[in-house]
MARVEX-139357 format. One line per field, with one value per residue (C-alpha): residue number from 1; residue in one letter; x, y, z. Coordinates in pm, 1 decimal, padded with zeros to 6 digits, m for minus. Last residue first. Layout:
resi <- (NUM/...)
resn <- (a/...)
px <- (X/...)
py <- (Y/...)
pz <- (Z/...)
END
This chain:
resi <- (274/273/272/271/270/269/268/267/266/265/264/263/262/261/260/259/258/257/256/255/254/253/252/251/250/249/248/247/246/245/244/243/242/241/240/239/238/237/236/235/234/233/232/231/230/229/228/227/226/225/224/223/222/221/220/219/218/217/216/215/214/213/212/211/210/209/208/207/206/205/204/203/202/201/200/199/198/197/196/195/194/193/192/191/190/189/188/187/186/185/184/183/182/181/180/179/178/177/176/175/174/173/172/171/170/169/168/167/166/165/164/163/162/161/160/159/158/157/156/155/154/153/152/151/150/149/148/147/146/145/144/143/142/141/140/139/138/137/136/135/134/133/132/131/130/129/128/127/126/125/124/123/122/121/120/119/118/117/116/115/114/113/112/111/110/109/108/107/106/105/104/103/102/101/100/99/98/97/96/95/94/93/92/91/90/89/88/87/86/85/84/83/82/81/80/79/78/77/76/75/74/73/72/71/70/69/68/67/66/65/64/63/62/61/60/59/58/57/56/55/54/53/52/51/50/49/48/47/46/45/44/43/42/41/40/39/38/37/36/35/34/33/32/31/30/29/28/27/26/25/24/23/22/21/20/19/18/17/16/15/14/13/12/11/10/9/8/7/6/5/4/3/2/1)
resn <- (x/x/x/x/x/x/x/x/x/x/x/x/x/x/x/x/x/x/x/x/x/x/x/x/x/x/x/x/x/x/x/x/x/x/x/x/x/x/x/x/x/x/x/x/x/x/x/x/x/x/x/x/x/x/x/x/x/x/x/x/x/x/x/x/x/x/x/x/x/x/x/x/x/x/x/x/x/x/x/x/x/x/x/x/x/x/x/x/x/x/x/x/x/x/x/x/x/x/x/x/x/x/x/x/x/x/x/x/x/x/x/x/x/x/x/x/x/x/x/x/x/x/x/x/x/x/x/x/x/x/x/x/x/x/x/x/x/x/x/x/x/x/x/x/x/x/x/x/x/x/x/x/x/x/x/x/x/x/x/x/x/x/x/x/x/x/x/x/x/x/x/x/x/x/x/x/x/x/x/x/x/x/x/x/x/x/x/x/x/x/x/x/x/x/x/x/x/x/x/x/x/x/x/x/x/x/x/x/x/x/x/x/x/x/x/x/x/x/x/x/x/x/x/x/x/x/x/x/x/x/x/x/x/x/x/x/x/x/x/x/x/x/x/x/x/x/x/x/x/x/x/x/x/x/x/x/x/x/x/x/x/x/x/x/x/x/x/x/x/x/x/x/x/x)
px <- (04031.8/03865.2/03806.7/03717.2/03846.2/03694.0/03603.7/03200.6/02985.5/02593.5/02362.0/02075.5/02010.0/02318.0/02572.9/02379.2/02467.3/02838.6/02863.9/02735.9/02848.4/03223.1/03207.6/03029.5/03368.2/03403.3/03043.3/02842.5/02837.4/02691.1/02599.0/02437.1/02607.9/02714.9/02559.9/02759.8/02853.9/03226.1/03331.5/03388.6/03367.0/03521.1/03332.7/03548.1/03543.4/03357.3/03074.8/02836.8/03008.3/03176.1/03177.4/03359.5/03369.7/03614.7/03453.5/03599.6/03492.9/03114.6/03145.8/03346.4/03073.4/02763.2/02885.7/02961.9/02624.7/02282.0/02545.5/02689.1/02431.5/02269.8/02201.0/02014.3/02004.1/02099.1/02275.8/02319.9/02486.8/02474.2/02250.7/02295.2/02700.4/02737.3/02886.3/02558.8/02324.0/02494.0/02464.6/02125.7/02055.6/02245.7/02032.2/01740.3/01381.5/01380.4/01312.4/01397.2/01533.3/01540.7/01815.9/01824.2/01630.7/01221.7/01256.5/01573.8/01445.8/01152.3/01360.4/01313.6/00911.8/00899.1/00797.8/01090.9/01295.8/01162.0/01175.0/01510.7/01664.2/01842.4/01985.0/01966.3/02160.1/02018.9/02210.8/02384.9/02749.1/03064.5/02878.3/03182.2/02916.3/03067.2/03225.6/03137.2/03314.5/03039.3/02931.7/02603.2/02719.8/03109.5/03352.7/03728.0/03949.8/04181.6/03910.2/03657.9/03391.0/03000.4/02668.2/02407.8/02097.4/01855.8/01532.1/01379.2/01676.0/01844.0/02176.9/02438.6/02824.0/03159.3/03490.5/03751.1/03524.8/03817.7/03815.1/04112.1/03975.7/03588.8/03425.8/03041.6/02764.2/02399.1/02112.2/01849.7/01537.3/01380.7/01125.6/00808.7/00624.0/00498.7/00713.1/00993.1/01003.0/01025.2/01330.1/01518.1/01848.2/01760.4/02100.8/02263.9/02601.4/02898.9/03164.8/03502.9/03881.6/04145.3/03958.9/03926.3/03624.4/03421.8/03486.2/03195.2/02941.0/02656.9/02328.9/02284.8/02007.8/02132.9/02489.7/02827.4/03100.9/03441.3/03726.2/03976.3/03878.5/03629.3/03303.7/03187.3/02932.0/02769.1/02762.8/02527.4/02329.1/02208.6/02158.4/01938.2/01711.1/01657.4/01555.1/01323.3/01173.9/01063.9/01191.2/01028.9/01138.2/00777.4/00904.6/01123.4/01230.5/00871.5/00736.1/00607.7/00438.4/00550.3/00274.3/00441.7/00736.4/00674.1/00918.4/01122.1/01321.5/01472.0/01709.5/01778.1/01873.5/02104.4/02267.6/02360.3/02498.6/02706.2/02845.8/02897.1/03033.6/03319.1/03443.4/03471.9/03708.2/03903.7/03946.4/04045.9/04304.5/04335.0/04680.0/04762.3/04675.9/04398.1)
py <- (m02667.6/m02826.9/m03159.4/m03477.2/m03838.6/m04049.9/m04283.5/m04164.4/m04496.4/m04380.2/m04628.8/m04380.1/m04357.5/m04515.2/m04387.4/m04031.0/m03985.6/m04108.2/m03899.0/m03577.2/m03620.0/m03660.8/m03385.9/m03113.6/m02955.0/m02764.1/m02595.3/m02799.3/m02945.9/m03280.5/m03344.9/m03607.5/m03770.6/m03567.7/m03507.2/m03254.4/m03538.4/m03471.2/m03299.4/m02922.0/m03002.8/m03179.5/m03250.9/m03355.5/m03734.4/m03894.6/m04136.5/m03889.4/m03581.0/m03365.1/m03029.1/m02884.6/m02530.8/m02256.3/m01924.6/m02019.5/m02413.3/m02331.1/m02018.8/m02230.3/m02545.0/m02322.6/m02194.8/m02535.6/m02684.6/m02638.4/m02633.3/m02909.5/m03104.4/m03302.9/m03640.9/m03771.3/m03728.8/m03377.6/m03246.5/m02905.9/m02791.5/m02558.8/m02229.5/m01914.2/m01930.8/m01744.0/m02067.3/m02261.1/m02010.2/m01995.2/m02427.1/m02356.3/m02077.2/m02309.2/m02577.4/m02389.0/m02517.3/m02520.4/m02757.6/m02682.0/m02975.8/m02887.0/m03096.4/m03350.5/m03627.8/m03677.3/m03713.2/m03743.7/m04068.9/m03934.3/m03692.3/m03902.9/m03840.1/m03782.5/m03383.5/m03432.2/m03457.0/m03170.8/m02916.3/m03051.4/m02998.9/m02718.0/m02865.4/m02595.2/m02763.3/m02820.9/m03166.0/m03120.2/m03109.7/m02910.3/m02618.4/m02340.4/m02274.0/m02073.2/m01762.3/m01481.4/m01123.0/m00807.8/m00756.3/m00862.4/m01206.1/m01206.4/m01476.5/m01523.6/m01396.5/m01660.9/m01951.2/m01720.0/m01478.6/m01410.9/m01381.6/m01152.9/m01177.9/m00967.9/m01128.6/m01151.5/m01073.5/m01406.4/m01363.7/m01577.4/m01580.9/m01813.1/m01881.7/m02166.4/m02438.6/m02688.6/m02867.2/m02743.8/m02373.2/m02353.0/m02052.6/m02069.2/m01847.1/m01886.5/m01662.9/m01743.0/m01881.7/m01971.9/m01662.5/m01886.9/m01676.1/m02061.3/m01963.4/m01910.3/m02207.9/m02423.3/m02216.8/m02273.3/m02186.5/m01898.6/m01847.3/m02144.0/m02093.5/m02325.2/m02073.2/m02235.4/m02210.0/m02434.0/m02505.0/m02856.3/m02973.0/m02608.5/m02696.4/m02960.0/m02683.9/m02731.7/m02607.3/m02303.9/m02291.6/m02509.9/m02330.6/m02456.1/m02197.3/m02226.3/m01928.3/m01870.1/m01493.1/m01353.7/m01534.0/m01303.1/m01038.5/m01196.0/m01508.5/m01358.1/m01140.3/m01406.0/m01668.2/m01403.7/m01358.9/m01725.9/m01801.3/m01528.0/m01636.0/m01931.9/m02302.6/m02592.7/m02966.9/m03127.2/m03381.3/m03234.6/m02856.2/m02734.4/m02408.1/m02142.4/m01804.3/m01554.2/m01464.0/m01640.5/m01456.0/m01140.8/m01111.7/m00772.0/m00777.9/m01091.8/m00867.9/m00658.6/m00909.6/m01084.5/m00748.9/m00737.6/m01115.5/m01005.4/m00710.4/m00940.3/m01241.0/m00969.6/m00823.2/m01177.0/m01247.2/m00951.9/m00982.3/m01377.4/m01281.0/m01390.6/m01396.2/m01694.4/m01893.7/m01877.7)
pz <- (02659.3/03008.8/02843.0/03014.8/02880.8/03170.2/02923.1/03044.9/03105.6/03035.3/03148.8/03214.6/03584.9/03680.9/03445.9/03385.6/03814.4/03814.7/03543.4/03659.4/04012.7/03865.1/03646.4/03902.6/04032.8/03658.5/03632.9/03332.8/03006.5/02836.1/02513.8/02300.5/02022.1/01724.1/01376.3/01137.6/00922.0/00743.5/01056.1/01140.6/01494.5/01818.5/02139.0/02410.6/02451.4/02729.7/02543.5/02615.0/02449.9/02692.1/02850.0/03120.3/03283.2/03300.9/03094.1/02747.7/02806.7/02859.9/02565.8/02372.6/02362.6/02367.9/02000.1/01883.6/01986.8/01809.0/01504.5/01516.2/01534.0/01804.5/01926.5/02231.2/02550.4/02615.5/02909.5/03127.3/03447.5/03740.9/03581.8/03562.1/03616.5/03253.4/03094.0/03212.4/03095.6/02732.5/02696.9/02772.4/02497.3/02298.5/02351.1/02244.3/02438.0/02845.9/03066.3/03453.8/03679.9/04025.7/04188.7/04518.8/04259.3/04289.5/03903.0/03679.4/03548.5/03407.6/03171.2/02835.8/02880.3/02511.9/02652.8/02891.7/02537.4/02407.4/02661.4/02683.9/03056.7/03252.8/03604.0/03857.4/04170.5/04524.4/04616.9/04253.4/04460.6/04428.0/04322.4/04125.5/03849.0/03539.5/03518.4/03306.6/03350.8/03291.3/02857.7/02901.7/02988.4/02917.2/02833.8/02836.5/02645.8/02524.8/02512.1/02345.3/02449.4/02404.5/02589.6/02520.4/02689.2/02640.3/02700.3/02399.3/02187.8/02289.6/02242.0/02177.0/02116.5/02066.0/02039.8/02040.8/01884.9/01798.4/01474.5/01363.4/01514.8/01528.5/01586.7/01686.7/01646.6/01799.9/01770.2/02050.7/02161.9/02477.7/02467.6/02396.4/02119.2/01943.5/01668.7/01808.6/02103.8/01743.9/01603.1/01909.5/01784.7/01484.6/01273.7/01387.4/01326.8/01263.7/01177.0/00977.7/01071.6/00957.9/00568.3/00376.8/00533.5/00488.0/00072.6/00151.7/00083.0/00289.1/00163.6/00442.3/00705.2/00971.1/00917.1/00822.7/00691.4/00620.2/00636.5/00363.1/00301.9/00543.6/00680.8/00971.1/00870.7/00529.4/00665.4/00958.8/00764.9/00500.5/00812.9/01027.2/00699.0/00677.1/01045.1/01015.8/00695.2/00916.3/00934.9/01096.7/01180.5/01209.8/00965.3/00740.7/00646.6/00793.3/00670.1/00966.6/00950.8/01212.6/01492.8/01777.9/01821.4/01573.4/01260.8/01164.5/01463.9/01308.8/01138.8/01449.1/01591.5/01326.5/01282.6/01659.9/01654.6/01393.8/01534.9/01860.0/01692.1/01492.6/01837.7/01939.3/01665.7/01675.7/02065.3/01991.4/01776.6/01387.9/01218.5/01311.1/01609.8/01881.5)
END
């Protein structure tokens, strides 16, 4: 990181924050918290508000951006180095039906770079944070990511939603064990910690599901990529990006050799390891 601000301070700030969030959604029961819908059957609870107001009230200092699910965006964010794409309540759906496959996501983004990151998932106490000069940390021991050289007998985390659409059929009767799960962050988290081998998404996401996820993968030493190839980037005029894939670093190849014939994605062979 460059500047004045170092990754310790930085990640020291994510875990306050993350902390406050908690405890703030502490006050709402999984599965017994009253729901509104944004659009569609996109929902939003008092929850996910009450996480946002403590989170950009713990890490936005002076000349830093901010871009959050829950926040009216301000366009000023496009104009500033360093900005926090957060998503105060990843998983908001899982929430409110009590399935614990939810977390609170925070992401640092550097000229357009997410460079640090944390989630936790109160439910099961999970706390995962770091940065690209630190490194990363699940429950506060050393994170590393995957080191399989093959998906013969890998844990691939899917969409909950997206097998539910039956976009996962594809990956059936395959050498891996495919588990669907709801928060892509949350996902993105279990990959960086080694939990699980790899991760992708099929369709497009914000930048917010996904910033956070993004350091923590690259932070701890695997790869991640949009679906065309290119490494994500962030802070952009429209926050919505093209699916996502991430995953333990010898598992690249496999990955895309594998999405290109069962889903007729053709990766530029642009990787990015930060």
């Amino acid at each position: 990181m460059t500047g004045t601000t170092t990754g310790v301070d930085v990640v020291r700030r994510i875990e306050q924050a993350l902390d406050a969030a908690a405890e703030a959604v502490s006050q709402f029961i999984p599965g017994k918290t009253q729901v509104q819908f944004k659009s569609g059957d996109d929902p939003v609870t008092a929850a996910d508000h009450a996480a946002n107001r403590v989170l950009r009230e713990i890490l936005v200092r002076d000349g830093e951006g901010w871009l959050s699910e829950e926040s009216v965006d301000d366009p000023e964010r496009l104009g500033r180095e360093r900005v926090w794409v957060v998503d105060p309540l990843d998983g908001t759906r899982e929430f409110v039906q009590g399935i614990p496959e939810w977390c609170i996501s925070i992401g640092y983004v550097e000229r357009g770079k997410a460079v640090a990151g944390g989630i936790f998932n109160p439910v099961t106490a999970e706390k995962i944070v770091g940065s690209l000069e630190t490194g990363v940390t699940y429950n506060g021991d050393a994170a590393h990511p995957s080191q399989r050289t093959t998906l013969n007998g890998a844990l691939v985390l899917g969409s909950r939603s997206e097998a539910r659409r039956g976009e996962w059929k594809r990956f059936e009767g395959l050498s891996f064990t495919v588990r669907n799960i709801g928060s892509v962050a949350y996902k993105l988290g279990l990959v960086a910690a080694g939990k699980a081998d790899a991760t992708w998404t099929l369709v497009p996401k914000n930048e917010w599901d996904v910033a956070a996820g993004t350091a923590l993968v690259l932070g701890a030493g695997g790869f991640v990529r949009r679906l065309e190839g290119e490494p994500p980037t962030f802070n952009n005029p429209s926050p919505l990006m093209t699916g996502l894939i991430a995953g333990g670093p010898n598992l690249r190849q496999e990955i895309d050799l594998l999405l290109e014939s069962r889903s007729g994605i053709r990766s530029q062979g642009l990787g990015f390891r930060g």
